[in-house]
C-alpha positions as CSV (number, residue, x, y, z in Angstrom):
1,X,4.2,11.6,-16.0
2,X,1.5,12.1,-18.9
3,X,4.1,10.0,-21.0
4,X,4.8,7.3,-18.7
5,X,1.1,6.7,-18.1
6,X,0.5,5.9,-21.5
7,X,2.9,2.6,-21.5
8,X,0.5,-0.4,-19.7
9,X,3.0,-2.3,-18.3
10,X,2.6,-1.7,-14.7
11,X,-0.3,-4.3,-14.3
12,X,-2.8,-2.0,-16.0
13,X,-4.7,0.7,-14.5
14,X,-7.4,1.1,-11.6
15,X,-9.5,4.4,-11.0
16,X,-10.1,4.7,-7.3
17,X,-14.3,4.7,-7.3
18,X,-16.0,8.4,-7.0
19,X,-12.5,9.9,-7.8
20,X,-10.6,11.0,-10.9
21,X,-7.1,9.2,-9.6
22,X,-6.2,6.5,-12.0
23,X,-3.2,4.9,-11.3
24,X,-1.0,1.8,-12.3
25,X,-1.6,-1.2,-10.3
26,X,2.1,-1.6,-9.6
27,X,2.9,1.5,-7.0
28,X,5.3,2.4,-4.6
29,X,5.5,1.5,-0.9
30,X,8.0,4.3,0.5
31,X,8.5,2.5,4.2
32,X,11.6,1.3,3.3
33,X,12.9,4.5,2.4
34,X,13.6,5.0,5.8
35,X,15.8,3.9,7.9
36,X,16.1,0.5,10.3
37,X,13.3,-0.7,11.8
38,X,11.4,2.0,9.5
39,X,13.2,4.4,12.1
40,X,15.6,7.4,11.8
41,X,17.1,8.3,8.5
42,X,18.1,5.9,5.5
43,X,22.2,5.3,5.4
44,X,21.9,6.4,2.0
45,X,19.6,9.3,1.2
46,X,20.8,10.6,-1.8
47,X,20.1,6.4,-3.1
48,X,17.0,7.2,-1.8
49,X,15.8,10.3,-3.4
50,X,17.0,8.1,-6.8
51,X,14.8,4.9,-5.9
52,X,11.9,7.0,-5.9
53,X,12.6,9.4,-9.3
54,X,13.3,5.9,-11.0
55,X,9.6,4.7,-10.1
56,X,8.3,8.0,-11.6
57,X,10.2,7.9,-14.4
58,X,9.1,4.2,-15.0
59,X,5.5,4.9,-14.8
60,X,4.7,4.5,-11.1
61,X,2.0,7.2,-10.4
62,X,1.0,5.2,-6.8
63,X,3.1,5.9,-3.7
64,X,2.2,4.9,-0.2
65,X,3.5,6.6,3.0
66,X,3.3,7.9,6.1
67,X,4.8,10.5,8.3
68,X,5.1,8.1,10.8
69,X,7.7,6.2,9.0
70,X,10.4,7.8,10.3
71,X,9.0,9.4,11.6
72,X,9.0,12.6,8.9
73,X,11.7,10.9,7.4
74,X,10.2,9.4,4.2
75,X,7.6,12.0,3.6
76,X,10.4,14.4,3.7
77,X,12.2,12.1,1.1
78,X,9.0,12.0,-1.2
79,X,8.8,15.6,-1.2
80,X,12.7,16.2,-1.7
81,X,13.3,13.7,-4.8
82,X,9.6,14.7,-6.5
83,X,8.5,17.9,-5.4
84,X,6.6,20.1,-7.4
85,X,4.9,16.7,-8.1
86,X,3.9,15.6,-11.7
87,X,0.7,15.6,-12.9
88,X,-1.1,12.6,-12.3
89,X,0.7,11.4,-9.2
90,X,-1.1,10.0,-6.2
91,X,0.2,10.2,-3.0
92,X,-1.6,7.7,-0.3
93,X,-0.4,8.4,3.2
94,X,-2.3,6.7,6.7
95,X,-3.0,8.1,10.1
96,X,-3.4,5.9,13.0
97,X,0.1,5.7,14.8
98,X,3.6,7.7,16.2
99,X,6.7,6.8,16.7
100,X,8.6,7.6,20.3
101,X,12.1,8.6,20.1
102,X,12.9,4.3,21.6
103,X,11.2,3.7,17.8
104,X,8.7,1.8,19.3
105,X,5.2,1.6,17.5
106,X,2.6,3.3,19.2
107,X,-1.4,3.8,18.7
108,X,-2.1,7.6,18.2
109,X,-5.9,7.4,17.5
110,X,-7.7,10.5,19.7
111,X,-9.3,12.9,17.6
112,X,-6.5,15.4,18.0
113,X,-3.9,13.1,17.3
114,X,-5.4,12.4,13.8
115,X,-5.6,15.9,13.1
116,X,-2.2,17.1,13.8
117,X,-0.7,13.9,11.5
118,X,-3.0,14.9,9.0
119,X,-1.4,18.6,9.3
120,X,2.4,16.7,9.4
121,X,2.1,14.9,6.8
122,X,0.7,17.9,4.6
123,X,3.8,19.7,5.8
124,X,6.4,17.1,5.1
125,X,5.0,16.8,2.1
126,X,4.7,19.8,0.5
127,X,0.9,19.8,0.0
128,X,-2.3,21.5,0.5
129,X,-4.6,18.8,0.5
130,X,-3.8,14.9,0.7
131,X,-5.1,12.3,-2.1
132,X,-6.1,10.0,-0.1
133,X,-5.6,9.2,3.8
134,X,-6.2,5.9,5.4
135,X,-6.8,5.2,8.8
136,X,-5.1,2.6,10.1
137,X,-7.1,1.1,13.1
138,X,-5.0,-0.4,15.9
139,X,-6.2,-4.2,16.2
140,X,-3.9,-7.0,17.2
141,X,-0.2,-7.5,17.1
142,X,-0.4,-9.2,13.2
143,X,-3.6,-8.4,11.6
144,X,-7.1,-6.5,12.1
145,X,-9.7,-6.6,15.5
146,X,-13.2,-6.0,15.6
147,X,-14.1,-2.8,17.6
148,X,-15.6,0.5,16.6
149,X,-13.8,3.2,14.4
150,X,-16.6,5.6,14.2
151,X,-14.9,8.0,16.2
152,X,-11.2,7.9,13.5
153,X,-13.3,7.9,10.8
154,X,-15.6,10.8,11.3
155,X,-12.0,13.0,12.2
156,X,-11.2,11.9,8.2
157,X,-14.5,12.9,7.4
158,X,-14.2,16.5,8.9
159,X,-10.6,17.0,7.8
160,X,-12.9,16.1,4.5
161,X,-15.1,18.7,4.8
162,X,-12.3,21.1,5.3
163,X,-10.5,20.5,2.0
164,X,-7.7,18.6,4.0
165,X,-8.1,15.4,2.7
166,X,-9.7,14.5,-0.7
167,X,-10.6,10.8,-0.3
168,X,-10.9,8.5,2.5
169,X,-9.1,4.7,3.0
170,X,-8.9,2.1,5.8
171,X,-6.0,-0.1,6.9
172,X,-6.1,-3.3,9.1
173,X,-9.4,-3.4,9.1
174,X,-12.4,-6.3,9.3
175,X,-15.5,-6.5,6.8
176,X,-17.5,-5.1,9.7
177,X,-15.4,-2.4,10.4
178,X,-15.6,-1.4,6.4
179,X,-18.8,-1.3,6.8
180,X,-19.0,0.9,10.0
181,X,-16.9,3.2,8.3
182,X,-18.8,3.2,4.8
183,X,-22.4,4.7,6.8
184,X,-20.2,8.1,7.6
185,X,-18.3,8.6,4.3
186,X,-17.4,7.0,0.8
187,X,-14.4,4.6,1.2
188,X,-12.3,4.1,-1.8
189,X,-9.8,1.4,-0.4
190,X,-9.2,-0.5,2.1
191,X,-5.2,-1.7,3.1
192,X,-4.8,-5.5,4.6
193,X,-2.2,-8.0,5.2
194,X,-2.5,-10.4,2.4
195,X,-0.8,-12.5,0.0
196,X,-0.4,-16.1,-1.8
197,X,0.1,-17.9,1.3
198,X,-1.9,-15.2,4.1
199,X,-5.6,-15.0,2.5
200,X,-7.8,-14.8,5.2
201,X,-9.5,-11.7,3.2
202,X,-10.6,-13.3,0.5
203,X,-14.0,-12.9,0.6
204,X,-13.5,-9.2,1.4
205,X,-11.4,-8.9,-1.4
206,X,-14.3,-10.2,-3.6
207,X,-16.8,-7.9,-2.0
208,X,-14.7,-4.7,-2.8
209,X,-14.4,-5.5,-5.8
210,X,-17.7,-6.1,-6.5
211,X,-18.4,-2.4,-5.3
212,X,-14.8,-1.1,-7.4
213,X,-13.3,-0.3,-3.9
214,X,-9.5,-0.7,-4.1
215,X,-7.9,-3.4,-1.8
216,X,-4.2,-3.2,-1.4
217,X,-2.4,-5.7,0.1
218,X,0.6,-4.9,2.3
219,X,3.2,-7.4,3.5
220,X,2.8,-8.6,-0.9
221,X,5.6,-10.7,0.1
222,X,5.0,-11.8,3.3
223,X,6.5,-8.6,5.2
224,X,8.4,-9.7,8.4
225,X,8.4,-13.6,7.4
226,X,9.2,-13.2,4.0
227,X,7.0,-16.1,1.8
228,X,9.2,-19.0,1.6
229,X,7.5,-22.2,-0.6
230,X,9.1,-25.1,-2.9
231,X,6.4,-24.4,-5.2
232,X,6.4,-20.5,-5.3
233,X,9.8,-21.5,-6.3
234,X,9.2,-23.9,-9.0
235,X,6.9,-22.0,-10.8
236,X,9.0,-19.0,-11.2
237,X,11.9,-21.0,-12.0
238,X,9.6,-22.0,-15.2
239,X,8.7,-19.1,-15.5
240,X,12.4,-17.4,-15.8
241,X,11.0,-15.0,-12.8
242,X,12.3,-15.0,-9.6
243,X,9.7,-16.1,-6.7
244,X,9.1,-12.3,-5.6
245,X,7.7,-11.6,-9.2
246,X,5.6,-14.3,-9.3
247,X,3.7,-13.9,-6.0
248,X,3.2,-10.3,-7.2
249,X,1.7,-11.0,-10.4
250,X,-0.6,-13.9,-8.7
251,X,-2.0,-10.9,-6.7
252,X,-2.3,-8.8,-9.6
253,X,-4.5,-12.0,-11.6
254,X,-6.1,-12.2,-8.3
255,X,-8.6,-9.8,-8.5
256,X,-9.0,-6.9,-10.7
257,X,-9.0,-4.3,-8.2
258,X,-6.1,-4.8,-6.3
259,X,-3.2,-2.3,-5.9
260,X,0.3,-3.3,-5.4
261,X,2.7,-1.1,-3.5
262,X,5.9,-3.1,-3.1
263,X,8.8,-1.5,-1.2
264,X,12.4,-1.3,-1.8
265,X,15.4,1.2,-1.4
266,X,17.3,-0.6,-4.5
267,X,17.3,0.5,-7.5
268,X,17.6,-3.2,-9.1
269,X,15.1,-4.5,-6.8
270,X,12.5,-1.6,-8.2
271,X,13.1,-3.0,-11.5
272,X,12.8,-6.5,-10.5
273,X,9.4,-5.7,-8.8
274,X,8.2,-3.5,-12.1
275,X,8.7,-6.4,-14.2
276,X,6.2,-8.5,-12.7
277,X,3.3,-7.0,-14.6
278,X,4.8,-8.4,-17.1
279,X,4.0,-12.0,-16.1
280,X,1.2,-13.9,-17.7
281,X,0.0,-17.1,-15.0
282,X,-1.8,-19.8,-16.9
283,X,-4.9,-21.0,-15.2
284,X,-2.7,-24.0,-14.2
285,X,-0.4,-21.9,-12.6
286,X,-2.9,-20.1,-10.6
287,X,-4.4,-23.4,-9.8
288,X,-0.9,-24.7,-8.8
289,X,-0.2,-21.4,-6.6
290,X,-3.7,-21.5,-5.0
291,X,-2.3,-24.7,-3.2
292,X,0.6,-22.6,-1.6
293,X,-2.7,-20.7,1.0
294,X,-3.9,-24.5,1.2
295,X,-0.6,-26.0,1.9
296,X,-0.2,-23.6,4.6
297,X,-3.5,-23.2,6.9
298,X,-3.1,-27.0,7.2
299,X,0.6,-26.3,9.5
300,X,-1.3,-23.7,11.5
């Protein structure tokens, strides 16, 4: 891993702010490790185990999880295809939900709910304390909700306290809710829905990184409703990229502190979404993509 860091291709480096974790802006999201619908096991674990030693190898020191994807299942995966981990490697899992055995998605938010995930995913894992955890509040069916998360929070802040957990992080959250959070404990990033076309954060994204707060966007590439533009697909086509790579390196000339933790159990695909810190946008490109957000709050 000490190798690997030393080559800045991965969309340079962030240090997460009051912590020594550094990592490459290009990380690793591990939901897709497991299997359907984030559900049961992958068809094809020993593919899996190879996905994630290829990151490593390639200089990825960021991976996002949870031990409710799965659930157990990619945690367990993590821990089988890198365990003992390499030096330098930071492991960002969230608390906030379980997973019944009809797969459904359900809140799991009561103080002693947070506490045994917390203890699952330091089992699955194969660790004594976690990097960072985020808690990911509830809100609606496709993006944050204002409400109090005083109560999750300070359980993150005791499991703090006892060595559990290293750093504290927020997903699905609003502005307010950051801030609600921020008056108990230090918050070093904060997980949203957000890309070239979804951008209702931007002015959170701008506050955080005024303050060096990671933001890290999931559903990069739209998620569920994967982005779809004529123009996403023009400039790449320029470009020589495919339209993937480029909305990933618009986010990564977006704003200096976001993270990027695209997901795939493909080998090829890993590669594909590596490259894109290698892409260089003109400031007519960017001006060309900032349309695409335009272009689409006016159909909604």
């Amino acid at each position: 891993m000490t190798n690997a860091m030393s080559e800045p291709t991965l969309g340079g480096r962030f240090t997460f702010p009051g912590t020594s974790l550094t990592v490459q802006r290009i990380g690793y999201g591990a939901m897709q490790l497991a299997g359907p619908g984030v559900f049961g096991p992958p068809r094809d674990p020993d593919g899996a185990v190879a996905v994630l030693r290829e990151a490593v190898a390639a200089g990825v020191n960021h991976i996002d999880t949870s031990d409710f994807y799965g659930p157990h299942v990619t945690n367990q995966i993590i821990r089988r295809a890198l365990h003992p981990y390499p030096a330098g490697l930071v492991i960002v899992t969230k608390l906030g939900a379980r997973r019944p055995a009809d797969g459904s998605w359900q809140p799991a938010v009561s103080p002693r709910e947070l506490t045994e995930a917390a203890h699952d995913n330091l089992g699955n894992l194969g660790l004594e304390a976690l990097d960072i955890v985020n808690y990911r509040a509830v809100g609606a069916i496709h993006g944050p909700a204002e409400g109090p998360i005083a109560e999750q929070v300070t359980v993150l802040a005791e499991l703090h306290r006892k060595g559990l957990v290293r750093h504290i992080g927020l997903s699905n959250v609003t502005a307010a809710q950051v801030a609600e959070a921020q008056a108990i404990a230090p918050i070093v990033c904060v997980q949203n829905n957000y890309n070239l076309a979804y951008r209702h954060d931007d002015a959170l994204v701008e506050d955080l990184a005024r303050r060096g707060i990671a933001y890290v966007p999931f559903f990069p590439l739209g998620g569920f409703t994967p982005l779809q533009s004529s123009t996403l697909s023009a400039v790449a086509e320029r470009l020589g990229a495919t339209p993937m790579q480029v909305a990933q390196a618009w986010l990564l000339h977006r704003s200096p502190n976001i993270l990027l933790i695209p997901g795939t159990s493909s080998r090829a695909h890993l590669r594909e979404n590596l490259a894109a810190g290698k892409l260089t946008l003109s400031p007519e490109i960017l001006a060309e993509l900032d349309g695409i957000a335009t272009a689409a709050a006016a159909k909604h």
